[in-house]
TORPA-4810 file (N, C-alpha, C, O; in nm, 3 decimals):
<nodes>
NODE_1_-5.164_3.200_6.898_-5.264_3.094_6.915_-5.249_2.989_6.804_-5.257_2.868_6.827_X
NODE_2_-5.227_3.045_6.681_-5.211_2.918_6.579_-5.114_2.848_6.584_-5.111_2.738_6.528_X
NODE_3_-4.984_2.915_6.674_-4.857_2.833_6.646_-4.872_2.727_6.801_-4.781_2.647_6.817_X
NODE_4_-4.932_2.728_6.858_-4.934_2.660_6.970_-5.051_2.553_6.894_-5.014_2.436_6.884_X
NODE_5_-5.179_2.584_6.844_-5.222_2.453_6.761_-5.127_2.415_6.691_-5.061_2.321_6.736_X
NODE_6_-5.098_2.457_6.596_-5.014_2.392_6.497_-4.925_2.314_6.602_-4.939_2.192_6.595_X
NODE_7_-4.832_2.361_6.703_-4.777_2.249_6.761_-4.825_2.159_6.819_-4.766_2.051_6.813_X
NODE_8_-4.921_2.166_6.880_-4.988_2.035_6.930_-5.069_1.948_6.815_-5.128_1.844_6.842_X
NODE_9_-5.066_1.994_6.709_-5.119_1.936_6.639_-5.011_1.816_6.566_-5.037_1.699_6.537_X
NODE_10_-4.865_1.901_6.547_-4.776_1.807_6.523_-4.753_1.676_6.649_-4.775_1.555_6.649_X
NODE_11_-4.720_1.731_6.709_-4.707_1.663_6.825_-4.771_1.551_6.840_-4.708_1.450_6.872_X
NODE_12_-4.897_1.547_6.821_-5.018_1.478_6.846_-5.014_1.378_6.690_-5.045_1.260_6.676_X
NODE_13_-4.978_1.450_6.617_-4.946_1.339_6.503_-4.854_1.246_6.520_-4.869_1.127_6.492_X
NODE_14_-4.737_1.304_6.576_-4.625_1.255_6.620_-4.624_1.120_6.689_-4.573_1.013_6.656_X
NODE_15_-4.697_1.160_6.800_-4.677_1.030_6.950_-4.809_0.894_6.842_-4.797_0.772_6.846_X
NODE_16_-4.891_0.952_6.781_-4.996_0.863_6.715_-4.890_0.753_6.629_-4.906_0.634_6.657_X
NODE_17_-4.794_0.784_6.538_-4.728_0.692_6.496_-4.581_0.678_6.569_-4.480_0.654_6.504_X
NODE_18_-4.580_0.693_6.682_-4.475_0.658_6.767_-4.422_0.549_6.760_-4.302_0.523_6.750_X
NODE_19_-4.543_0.455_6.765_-4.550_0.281_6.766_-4.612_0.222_6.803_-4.672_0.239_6.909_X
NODE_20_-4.622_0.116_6.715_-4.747_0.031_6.731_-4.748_-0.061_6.856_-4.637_-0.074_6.909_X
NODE_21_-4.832_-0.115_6.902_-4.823_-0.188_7.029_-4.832_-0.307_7.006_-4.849_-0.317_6.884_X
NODE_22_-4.830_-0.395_7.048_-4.818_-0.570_7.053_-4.913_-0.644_7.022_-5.011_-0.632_7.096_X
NODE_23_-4.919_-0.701_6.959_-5.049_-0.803_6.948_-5.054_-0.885_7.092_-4.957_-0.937_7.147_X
NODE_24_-5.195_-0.884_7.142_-5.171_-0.941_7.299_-5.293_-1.062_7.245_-5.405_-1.051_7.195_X
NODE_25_-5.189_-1.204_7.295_-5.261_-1.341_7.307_-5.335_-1.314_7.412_-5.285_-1.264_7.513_X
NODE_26_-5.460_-1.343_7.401_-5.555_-1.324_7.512_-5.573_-1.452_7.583_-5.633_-1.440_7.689_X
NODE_27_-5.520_-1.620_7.538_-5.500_-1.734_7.560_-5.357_-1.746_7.675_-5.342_-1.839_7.755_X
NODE_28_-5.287_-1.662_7.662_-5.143_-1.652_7.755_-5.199_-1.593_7.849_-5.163_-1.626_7.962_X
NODE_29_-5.291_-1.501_7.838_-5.320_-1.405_8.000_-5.463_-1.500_8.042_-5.532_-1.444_8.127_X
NODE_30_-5.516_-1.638_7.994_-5.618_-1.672_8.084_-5.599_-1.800_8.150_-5.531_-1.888_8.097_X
NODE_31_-5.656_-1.816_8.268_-5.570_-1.897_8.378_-5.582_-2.059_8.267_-5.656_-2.073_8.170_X
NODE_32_-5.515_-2.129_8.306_-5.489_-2.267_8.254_-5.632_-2.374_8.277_-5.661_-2.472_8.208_X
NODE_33_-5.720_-2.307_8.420_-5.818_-2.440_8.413_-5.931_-2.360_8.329_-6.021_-2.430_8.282_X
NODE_34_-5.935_-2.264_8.312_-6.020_-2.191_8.199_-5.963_-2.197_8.041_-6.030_-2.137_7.957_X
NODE_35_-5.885_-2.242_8.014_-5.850_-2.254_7.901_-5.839_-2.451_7.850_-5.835_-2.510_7.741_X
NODE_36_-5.838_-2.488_7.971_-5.886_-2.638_7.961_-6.060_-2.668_7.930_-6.115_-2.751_7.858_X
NODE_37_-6.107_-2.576_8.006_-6.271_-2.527_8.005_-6.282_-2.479_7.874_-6.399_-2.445_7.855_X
NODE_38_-6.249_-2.471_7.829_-6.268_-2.361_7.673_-6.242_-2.484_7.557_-6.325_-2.522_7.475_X
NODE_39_-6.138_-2.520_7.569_-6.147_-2.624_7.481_-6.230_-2.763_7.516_-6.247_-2.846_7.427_X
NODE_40_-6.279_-2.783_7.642_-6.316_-2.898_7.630_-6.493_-2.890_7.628_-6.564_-2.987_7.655_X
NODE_41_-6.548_-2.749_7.588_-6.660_-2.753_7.544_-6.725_-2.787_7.390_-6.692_-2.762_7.274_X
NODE_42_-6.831_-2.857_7.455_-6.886_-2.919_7.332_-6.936_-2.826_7.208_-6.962_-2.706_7.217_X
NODE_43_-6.943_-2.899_7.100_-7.010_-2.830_6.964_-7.129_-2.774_6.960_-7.235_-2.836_6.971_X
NODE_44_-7.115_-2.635_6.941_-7.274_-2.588_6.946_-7.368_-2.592_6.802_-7.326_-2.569_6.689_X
NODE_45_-7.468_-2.618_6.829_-7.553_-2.710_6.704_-7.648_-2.555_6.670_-7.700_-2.473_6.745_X
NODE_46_-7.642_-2.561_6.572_-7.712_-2.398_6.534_-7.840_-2.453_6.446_-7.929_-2.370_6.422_X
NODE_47_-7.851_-2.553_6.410_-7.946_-2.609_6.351_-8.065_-2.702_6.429_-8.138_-2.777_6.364_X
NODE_48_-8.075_-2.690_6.546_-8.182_-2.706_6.644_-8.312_-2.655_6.634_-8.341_-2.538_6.660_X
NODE_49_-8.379_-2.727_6.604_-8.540_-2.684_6.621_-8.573_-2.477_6.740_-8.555_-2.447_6.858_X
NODE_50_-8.609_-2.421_6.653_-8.659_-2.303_6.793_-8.780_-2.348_6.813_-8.862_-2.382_6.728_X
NODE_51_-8.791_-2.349_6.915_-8.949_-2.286_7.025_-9.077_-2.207_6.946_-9.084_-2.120_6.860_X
NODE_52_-9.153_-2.269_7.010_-9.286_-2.164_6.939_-9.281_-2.052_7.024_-9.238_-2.091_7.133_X
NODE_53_-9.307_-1.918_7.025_-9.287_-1.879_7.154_-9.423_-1.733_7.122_-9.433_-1.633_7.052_X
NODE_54_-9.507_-1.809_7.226_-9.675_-1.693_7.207_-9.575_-1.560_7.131_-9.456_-1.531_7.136_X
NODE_55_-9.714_-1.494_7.050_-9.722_-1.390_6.966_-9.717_-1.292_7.059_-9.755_-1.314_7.173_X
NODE_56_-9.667_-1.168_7.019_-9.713_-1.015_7.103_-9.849_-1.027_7.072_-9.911_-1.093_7.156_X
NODE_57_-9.910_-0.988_6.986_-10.021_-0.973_6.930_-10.121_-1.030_6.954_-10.158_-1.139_6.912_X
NODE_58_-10.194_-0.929_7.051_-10.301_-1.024_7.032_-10.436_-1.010_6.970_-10.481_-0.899_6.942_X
NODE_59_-10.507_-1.127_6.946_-10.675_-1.130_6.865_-10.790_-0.984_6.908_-10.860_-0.957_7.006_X
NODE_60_-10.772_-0.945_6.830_-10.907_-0.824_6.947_-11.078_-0.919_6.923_-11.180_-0.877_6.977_X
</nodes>
């Protein structure tokens, strides 16, 4: 029983640094009028007034 862990244990170490996989451009796999869409959206403003927005709470 231990020598069958122990081998899968190598094993399993083994295939883990087998090799590394690819860095995948996620810009190459998305269609062209979505990536025209992507860049041609506007600047988002993070400094905009928020909303009052009613309390949970209420007065008893």
């Amino acid at each position: 029983m231990r020598r069958l862990l122990l081998t899968l244990l190598l094993l399993g170490s083994g295939l883990a640094h087998a090799g590394e996989l690819p860095e995948t451009d996620w810009l190459e796999l998305m269609p062209k009028s979505d990536q025209k869409a992507l860049e041609a959206m506007p600047e988002i403003d993070h400094n905009s007034p928020k909303p009052m927005a009613p309390s949970p709470i209420r007065a008893a």
